[in-house]
BAFI-909777 format. One record per residue (C-alpha): residue number from 1; x, y negated, z. Coordinates in steps of 0.001 Angstrom, whole numbers, plus 500000, padded with zeros to 6 digits. Layout:
# residues N
r num=NUM	east=X	north=Y	up=Z;
...
***
This chain:
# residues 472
r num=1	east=340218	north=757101	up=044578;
r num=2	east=337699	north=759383	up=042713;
r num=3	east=333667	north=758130	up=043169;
r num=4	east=332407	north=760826	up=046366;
r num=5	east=330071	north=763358	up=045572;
r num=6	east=326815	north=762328	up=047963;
r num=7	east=324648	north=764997	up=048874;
r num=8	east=321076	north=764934	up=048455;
r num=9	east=319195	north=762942	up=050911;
r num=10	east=317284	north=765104	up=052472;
r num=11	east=320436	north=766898	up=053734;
r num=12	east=322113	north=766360	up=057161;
r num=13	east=325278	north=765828	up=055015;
r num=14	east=323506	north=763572	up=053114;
r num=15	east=321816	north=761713	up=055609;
r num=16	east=325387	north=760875	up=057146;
r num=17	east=327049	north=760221	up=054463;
r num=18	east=324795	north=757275	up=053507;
r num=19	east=324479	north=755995	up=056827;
r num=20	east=321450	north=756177	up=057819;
r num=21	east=319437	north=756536	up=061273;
r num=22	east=317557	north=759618	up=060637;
r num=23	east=321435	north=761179	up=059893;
r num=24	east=321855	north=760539	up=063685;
r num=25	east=318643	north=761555	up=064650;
r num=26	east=318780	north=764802	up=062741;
r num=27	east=322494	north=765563	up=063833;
r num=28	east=321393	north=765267	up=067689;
r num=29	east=318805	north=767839	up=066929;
r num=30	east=320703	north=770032	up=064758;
r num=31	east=323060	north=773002	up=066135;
r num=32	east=326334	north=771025	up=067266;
r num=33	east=328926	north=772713	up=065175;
r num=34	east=326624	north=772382	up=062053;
r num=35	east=326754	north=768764	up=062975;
r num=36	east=330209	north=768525	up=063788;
r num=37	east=331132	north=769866	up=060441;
r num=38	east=328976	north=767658	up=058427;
r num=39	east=330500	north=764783	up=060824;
r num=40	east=334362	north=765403	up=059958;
r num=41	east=333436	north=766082	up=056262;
r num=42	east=332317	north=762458	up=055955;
r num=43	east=335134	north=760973	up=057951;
r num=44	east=337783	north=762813	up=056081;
r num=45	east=336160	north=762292	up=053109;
r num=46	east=334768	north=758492	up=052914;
r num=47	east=331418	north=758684	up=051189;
r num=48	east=331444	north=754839	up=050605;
r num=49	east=331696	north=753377	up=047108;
r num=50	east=333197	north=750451	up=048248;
r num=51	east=334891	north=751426	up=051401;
r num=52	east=335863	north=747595	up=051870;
r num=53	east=332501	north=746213	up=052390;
r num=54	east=330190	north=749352	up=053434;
r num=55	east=330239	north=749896	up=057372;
r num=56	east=330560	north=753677	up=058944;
r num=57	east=333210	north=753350	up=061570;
r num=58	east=331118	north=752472	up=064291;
r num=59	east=328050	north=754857	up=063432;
r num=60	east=330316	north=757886	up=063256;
r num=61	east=332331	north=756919	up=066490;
r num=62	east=328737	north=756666	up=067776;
r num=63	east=327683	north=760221	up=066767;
r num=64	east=331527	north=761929	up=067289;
r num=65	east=330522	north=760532	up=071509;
r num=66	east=326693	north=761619	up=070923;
r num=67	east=328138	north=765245	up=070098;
r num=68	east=331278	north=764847	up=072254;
r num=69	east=332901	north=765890	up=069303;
r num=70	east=336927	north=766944	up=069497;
r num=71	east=339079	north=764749	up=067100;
r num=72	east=340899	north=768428	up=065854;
r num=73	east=340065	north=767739	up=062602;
r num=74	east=340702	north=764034	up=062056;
r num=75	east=344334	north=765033	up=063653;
r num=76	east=344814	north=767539	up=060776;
r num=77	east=344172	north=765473	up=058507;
r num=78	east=346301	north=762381	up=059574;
r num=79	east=349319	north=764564	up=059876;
r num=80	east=348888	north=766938	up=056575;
r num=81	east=351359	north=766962	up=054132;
r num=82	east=349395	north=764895	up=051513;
r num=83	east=349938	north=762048	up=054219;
r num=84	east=353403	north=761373	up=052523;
r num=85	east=352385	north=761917	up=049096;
r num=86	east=349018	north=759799	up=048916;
r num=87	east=349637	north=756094	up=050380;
r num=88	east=346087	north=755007	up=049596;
r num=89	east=344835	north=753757	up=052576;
r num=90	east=341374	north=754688	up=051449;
r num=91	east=342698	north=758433	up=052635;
r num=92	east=342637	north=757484	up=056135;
r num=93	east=341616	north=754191	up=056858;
r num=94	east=337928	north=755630	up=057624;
r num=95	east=339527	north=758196	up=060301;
r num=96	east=341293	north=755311	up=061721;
r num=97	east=338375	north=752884	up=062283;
r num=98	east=336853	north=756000	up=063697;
r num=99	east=339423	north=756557	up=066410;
r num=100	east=339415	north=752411	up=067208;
r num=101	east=336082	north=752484	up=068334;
r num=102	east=336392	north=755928	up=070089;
r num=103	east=339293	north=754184	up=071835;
r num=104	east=337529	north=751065	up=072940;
r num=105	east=334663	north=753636	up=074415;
r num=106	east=337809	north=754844	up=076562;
r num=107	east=338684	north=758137	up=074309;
r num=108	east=342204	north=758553	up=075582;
r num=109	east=342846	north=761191	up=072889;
r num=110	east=341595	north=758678	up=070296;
r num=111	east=344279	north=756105	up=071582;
r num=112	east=346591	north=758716	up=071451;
r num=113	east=346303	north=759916	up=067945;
r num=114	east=346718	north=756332	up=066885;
r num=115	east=349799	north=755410	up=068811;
r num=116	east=350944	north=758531	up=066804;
r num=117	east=349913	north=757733	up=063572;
r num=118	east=351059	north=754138	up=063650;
r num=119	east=354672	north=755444	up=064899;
r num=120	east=355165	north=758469	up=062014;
r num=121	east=351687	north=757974	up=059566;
r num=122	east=351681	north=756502	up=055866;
r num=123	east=348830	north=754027	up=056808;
r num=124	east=350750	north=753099	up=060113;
r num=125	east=349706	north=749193	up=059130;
r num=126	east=345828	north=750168	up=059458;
r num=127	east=346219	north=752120	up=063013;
r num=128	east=348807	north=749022	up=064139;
r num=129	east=345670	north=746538	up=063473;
r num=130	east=343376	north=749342	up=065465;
r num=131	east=345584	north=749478	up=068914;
r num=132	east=346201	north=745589	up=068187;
r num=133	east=342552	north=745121	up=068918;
r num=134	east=342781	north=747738	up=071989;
r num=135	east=345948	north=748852	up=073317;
r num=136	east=347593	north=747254	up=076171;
r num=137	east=350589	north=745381	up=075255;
r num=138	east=353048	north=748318	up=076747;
r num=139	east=351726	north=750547	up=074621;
r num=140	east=352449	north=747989	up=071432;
r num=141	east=356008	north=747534	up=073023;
r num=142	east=356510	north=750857	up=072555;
r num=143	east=355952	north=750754	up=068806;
r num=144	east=358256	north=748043	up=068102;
r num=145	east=361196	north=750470	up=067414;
r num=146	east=359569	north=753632	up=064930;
r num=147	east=358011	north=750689	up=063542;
r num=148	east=361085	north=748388	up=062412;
r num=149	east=363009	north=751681	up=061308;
r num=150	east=360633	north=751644	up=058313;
r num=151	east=362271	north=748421	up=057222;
r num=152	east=366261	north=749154	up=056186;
r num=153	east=368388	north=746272	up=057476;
r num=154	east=369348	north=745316	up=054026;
r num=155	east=367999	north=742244	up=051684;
r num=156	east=364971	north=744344	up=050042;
r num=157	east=363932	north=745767	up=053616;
r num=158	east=363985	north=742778	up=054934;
r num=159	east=361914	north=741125	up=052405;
r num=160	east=359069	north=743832	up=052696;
r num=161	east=359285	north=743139	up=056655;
r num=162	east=359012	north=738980	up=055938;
r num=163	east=355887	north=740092	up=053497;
r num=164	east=354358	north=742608	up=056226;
r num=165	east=354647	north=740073	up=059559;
r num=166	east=353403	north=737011	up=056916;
r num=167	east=350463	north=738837	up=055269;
r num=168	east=349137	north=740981	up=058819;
r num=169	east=345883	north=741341	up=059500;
r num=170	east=346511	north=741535	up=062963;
r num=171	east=349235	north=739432	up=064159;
r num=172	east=349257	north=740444	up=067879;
r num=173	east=351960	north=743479	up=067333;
r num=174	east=354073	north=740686	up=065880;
r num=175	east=353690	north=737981	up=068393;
r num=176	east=354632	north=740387	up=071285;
r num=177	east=357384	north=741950	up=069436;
r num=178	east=358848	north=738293	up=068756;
r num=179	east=359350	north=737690	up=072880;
r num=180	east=360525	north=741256	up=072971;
r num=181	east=363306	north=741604	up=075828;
r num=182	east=365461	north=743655	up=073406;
r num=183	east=366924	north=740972	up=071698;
r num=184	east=367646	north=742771	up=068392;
r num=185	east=363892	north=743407	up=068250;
r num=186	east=362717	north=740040	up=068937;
r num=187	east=365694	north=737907	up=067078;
r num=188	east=364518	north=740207	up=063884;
r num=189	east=360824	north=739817	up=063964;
r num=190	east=361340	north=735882	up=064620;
r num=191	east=363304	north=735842	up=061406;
r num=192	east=360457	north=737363	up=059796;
r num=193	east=358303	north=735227	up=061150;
r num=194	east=360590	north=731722	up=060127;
r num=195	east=360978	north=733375	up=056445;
r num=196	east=357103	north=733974	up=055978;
r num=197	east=356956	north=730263	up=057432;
r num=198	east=358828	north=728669	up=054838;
r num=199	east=358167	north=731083	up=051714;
r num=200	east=354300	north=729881	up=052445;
r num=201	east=355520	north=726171	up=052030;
r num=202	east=357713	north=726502	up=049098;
r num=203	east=354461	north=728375	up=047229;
r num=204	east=352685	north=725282	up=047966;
r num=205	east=355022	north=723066	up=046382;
r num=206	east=354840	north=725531	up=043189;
r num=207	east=351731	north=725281	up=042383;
r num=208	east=350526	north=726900	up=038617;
r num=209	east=347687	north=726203	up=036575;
r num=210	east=346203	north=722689	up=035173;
r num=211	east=347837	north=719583	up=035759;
r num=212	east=346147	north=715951	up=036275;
r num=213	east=345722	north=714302	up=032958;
r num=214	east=345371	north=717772	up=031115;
r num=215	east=343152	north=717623	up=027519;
r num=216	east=339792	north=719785	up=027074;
r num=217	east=342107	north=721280	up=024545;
r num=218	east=344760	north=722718	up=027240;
r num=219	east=341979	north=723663	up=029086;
r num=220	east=340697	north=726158	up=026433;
r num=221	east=344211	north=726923	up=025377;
r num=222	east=345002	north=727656	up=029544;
r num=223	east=341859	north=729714	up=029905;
r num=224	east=342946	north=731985	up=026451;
r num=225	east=346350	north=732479	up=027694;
r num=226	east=344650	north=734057	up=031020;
r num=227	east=342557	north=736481	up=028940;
r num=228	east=345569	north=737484	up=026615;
r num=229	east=347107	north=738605	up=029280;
r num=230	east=344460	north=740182	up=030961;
r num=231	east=343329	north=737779	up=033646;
r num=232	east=339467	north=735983	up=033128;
r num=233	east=340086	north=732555	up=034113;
r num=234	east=336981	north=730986	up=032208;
r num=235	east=335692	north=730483	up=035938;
r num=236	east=338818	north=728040	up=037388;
r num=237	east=339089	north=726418	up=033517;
r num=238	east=335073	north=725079	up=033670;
r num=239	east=335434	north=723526	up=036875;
r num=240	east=339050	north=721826	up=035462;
r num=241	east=336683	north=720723	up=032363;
r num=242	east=334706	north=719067	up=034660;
r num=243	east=337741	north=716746	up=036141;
r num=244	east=339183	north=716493	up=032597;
r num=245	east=335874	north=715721	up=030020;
r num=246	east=334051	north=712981	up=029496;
r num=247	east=331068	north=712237	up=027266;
r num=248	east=332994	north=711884	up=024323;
r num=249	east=334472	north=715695	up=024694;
r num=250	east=330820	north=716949	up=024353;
r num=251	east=331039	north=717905	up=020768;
r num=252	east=334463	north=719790	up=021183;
r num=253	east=333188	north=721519	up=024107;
r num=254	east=329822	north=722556	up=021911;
r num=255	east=331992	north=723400	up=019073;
r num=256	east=333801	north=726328	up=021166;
r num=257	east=331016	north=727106	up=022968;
r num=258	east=329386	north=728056	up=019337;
r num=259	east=332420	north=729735	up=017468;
r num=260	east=335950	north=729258	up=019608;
r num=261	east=338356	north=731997	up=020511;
r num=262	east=336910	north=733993	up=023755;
r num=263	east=338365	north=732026	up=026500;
r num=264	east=337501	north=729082	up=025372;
r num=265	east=333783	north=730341	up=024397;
r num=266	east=333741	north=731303	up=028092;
r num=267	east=334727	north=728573	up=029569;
r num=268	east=332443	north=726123	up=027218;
r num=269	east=329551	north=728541	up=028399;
r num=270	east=330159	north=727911	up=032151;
r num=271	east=330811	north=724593	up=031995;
r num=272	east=327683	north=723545	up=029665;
r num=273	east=325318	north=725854	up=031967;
r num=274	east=326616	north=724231	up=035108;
r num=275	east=326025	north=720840	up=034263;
r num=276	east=322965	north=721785	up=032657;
r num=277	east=323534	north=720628	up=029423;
r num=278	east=320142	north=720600	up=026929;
r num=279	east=322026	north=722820	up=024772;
r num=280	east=323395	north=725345	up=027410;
r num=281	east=320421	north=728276	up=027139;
r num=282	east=320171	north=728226	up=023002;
r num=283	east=324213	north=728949	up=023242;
r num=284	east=323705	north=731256	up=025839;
r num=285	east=321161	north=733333	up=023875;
r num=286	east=323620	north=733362	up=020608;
r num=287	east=326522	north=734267	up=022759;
r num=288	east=324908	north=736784	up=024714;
r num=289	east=323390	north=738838	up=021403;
r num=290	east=326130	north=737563	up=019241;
r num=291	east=329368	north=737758	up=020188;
r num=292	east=332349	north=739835	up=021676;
r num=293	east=331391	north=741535	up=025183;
r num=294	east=333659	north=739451	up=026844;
r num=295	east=331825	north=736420	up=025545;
r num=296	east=328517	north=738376	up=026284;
r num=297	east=329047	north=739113	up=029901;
r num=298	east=330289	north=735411	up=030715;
r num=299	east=327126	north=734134	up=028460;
r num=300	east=324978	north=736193	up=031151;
r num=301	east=327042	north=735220	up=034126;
r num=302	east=326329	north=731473	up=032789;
r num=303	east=323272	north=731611	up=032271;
r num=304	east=322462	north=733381	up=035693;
r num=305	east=324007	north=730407	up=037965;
r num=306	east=321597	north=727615	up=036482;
r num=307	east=318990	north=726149	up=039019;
r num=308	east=317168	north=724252	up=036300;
r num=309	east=313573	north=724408	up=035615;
r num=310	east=313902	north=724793	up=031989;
r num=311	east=316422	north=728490	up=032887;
r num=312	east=313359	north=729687	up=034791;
r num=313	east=311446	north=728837	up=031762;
r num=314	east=313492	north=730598	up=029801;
r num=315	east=314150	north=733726	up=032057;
r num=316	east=310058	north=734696	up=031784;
r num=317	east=310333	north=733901	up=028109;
r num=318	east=313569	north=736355	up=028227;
r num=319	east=312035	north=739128	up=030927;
r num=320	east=311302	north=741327	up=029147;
r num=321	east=313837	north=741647	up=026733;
r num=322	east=315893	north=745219	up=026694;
r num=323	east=319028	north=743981	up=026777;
r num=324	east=321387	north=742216	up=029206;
r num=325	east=320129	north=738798	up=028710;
r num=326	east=316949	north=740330	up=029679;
r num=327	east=317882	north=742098	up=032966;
r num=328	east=319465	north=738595	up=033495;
r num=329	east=316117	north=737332	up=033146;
r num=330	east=314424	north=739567	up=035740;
r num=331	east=317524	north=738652	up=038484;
r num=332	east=316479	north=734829	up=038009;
r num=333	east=312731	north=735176	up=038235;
r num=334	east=313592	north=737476	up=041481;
r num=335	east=315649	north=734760	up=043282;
r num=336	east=314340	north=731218	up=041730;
r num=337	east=310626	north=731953	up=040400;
r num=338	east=307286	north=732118	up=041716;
r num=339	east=304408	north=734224	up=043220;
r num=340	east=303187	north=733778	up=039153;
r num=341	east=306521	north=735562	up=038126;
r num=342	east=305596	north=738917	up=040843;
r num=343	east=304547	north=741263	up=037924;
r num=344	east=307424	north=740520	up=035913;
r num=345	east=309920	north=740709	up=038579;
r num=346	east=308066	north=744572	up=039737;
r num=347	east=308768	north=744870	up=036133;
r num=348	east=311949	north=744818	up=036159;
r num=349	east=312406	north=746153	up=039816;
r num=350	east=310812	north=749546	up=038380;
r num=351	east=312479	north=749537	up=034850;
r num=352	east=316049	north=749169	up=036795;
r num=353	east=315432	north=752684	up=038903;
r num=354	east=313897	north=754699	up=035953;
r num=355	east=316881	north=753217	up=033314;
r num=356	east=319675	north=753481	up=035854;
r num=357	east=319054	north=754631	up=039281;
r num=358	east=319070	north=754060	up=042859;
r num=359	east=322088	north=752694	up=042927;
r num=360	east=322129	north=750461	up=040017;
r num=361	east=323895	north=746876	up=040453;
r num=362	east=320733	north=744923	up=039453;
r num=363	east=319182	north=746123	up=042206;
r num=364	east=320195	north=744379	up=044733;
r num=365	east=318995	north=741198	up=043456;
r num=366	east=315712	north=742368	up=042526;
r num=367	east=315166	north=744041	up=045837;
r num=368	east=315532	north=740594	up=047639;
r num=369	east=313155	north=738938	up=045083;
r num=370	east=310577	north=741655	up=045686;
r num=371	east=310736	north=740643	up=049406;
r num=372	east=311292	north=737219	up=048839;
r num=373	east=308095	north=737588	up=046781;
r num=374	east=306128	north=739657	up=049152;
r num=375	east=305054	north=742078	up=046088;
r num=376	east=303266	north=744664	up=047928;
r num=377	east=302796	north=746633	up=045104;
r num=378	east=306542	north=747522	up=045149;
r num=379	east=306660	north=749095	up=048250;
r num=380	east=306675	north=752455	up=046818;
r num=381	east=310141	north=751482	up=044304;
r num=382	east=311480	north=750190	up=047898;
r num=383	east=310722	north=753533	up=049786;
r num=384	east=312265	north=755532	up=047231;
r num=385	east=315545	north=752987	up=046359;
r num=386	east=315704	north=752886	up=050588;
r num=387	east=315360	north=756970	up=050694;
r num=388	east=317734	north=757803	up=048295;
r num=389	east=320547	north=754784	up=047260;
r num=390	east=324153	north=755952	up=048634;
r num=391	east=324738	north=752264	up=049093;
r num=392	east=324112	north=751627	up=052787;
r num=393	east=324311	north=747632	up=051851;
r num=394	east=321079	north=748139	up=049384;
r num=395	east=319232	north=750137	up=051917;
r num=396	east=319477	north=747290	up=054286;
r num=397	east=318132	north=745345	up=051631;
r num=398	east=315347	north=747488	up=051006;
r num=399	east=314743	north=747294	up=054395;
r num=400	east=314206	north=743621	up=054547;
r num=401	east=311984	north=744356	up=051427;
r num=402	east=310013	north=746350	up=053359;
r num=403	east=309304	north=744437	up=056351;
r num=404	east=308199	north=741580	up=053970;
r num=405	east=305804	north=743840	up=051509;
r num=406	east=305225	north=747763	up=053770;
r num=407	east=302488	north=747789	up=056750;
r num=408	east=304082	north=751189	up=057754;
r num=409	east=307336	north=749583	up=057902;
r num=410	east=307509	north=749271	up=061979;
r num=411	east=306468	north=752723	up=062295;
r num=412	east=308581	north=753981	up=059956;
r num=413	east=311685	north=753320	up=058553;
r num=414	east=312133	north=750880	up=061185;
r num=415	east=312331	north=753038	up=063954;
r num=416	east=315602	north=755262	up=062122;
r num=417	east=316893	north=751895	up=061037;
r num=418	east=317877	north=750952	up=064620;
r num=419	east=320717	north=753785	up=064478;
r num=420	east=321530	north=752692	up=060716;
r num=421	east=325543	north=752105	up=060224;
r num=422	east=324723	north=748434	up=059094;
r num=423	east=324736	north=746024	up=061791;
r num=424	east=321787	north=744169	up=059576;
r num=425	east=319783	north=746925	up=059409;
r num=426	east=319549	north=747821	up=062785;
r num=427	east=319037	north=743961	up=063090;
r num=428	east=315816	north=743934	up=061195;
r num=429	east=315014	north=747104	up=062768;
r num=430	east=315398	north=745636	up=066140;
r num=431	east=312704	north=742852	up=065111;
r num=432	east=310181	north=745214	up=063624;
r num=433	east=310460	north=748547	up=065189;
r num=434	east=307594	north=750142	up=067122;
r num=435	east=307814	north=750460	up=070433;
r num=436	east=305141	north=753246	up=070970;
r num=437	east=307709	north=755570	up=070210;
r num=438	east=310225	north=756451	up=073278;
r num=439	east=312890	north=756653	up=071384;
r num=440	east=312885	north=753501	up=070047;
r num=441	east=312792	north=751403	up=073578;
r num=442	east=315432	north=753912	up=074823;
r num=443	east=318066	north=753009	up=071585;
r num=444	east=316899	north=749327	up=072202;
r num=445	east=318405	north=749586	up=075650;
r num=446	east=321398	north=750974	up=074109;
r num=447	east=322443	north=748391	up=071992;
r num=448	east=321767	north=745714	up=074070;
r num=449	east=324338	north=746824	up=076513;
r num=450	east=327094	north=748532	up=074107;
r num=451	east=330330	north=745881	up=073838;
r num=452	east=330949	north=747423	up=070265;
r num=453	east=327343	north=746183	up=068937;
r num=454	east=327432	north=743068	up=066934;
r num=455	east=325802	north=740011	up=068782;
r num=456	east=323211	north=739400	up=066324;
r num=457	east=321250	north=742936	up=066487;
r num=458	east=322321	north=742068	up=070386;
r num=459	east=320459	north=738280	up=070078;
r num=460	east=316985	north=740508	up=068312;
r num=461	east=317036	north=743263	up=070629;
r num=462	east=316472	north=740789	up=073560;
r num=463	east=313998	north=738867	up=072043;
r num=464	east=312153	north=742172	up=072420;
r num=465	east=313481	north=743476	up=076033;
r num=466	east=314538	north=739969	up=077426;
r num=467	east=312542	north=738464	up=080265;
r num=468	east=310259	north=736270	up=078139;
r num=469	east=309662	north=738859	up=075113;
r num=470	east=305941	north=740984	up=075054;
r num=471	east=306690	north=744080	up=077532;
r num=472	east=307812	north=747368	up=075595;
***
């Protein structure tokens, strides 16, 4: 899937797109089909970068009721033509979290579009797990058949249907479909069922990787193998060093933390920086300016993981370095230092948006620091990461930054973050938010009665509305 192209964010369409409150607030206001347009564009087009983690389901199923918006479009777009040519489930998977939660508002033609889908679609898997969580079990029954067809009743169809019933997300489908009254139904799914059983069991008994008794030596030589064939396993090998070395290993494990082949240097790295060895950050340094940039990137991971006194040290010796090792630096001073480390960690905080952006990876840890911190002075960096990042996970972030480090926070960005897409935003929001503002009391009321909202923002929102909170 190619990276989406986010409008600006002072655009309806790019208000929605990242998620946030004032999208909703400024679609409500806007003319409907103008916001029905920029609504389907984002559904049919998932804005997230990482569609597995960011949340959007719920906010647009929010909006598409809001605007009693017609699911024409979505429809169109299940049942195109690119449906059999493009099995990413990133094409649809967005469309079909939409239609779950429109269904468990009671959108009959949402539950209809996905009986549909999961009978005849691609992604039928993803809209089976949506009416598992939903549909009654007659209306699963009914699936049982167009659903089995896709598995020929020969030995490599019925391997992928052992693999589908053993790896589902959902298993209700399965579980009804197993007591089926149509006995060729349920005597098929049970075999499933018995095969995924037992193939489970007989992985167990296989298992790969280090054995008891193993040498620091087959360690390294386990961890290279990994990396020649293009797996890192520097990770699993340090933590087998640690069952497999003893004192007297320490100058072999040195030795290819200094100059051995990559996966060892790796794994020497990580295991020297976890245990916290005296000669872990002067390796460290030499590896991370030194070597290959596999070696490099481990040699920062390493280093980044310590809890020692002597790493923070070292991080505010490294701060301000231009470099990786540096950036490193900032991360650790952000999570482990002190009010004494708050100009170097704004430092970095402001160096990270002008070198790389809004969205930049670092950011997220320095964001938390700058809360964690309470640097006032970087509430300005946290308005503008907030305003304009297309990650809706950082903007909750910055919003927690915020509430630590902005005065205007309750009156401002608070009050959009109750209608945010993350269920932590609109968490914090329901802790901070004003309550001058009509709105906000009204979308308070909201969530605290909505099934579909999660039951921490539920748990905050009392605490302001409930019978012992201040009156709103």
């Amino acid at each position: 899937m190619f990276d989406p192209v986010i409008a600006p964010s002072g655009t309806l369409l790019g208000l929605l797109q990242r998620g946030r409150g004032d999208g909703t607030l400024h679609a409500l206001t806007a003319p409907r089909a103008e916001a029905l347009a920029a609504l389907n564009h984002c559904v049919l087009r998932d804005p997230r970068h990482d569609w597995q983690v960011e949340n959007r389901s719920l906010y647009y199923a929010r909006l598409y009721l809001d605007l009693s918006g017609e699911l024409d479009e979505i429809e169109r777009h299940l049942f195109d033509a690119e449906d059999i040519l493009d099995d990413c489930e990133s094409r649809t998977g967005l469309a079909l979290a939409v239609l779950g939660h429109l269904a468990s508002y009671g959108r009959r033609d949402a539950l209809e579009l996905l009986r549909r889908y999961a009978a005849s679609g691609t992604n039928w898997a993803w809209a089976l797990d949506e009416l598992a969580l939903r549909d009654d079990d007659a209306g699963l029954r009914a699936l049982a058949v167009p659903v089995l067809a896709r598995f020929p009743a020969d030995p490599e169809g019925e391997a992928a249907l052992v693999a589908q019933v053993r790896d589902a997300f959902e298993p209700r489908p399965w579980r009804l479909w197993a007591d089926d009254s149509r006995e060729s139904i349920a005597t098929r799914v049970r075999a499933a069922q018995e095969q995924g059983s037992f193939d489970r069991w007989q992985r167990q008994l296989r298992p790969t990787g280090p054995r008891p008794g193993w040498s620091v030596r087959a360690v390294f030589e386990w961890a290279q193998q990994g990396l020649d064939r293009g797996a890192a396993l520097h990770v699993p090998a340090a933590r087998c060093l640690t069952a497999v070395a003893g004192p007297e290993d320490r100058p072999e494990i040195l030795q290819a933390a200094r100059d051995g082949g990559d996966g060892a240097r790796c794994t020497a790295l990580r295991y020297l920086a976890d245990s916290n060895d005296p000669d872990a950050l002067d390796l460290i340094e030499a590896a991370a300016t030194g070597g290959t940039a596999t070696v490099g990137e481990a040699a920062v991971d390493a280093f980044e993981r310590m809890r020692s006194v002597a790493a923070v040290e070292r991080a505010r010796r490294w701060a301000e370095r231009p470099d990786a090792l540096g950036a490193a630096a900032g991360r650790m001073l952000a999570c482990r230092g002190g009010t004494k480390d708050s100009e170097l960690v704004l430092g970095a905080l402001r160096e990270a948006v002008r070198g790389e952006g809004p969205d930049a990876p670092t950011l997220w840890t320095l964001v938390d620091g700058a809360g964690r911190l309470g640097i006032v002075c970087a509430a300005p960096v946290l308005r503008h990461v907030y305003r304009e990042t297309a990650s809706s996970h950082l903007r909750g972030r910055a919003a927690r930054a915020l509430a630590a480090t902005d005065p205007s926070f309750p009156a401002g960005f608070a009050v959009e973050c109750l209608w945010d897409c993350e269920e932590s935003t609109r968490e914090v929001a329901a802790r901070h938010a004003e309550t001058g503002d009509a709105r906000v009391v009204d979308q308070l009321r909201r969530l605290a009665s909505d099934p579909a909202e999660e039951a921490e923002v539920q748990t905050a929102v009392r605490s302001r509305i409930g019978p012992d909170a201040p009156a709103v």
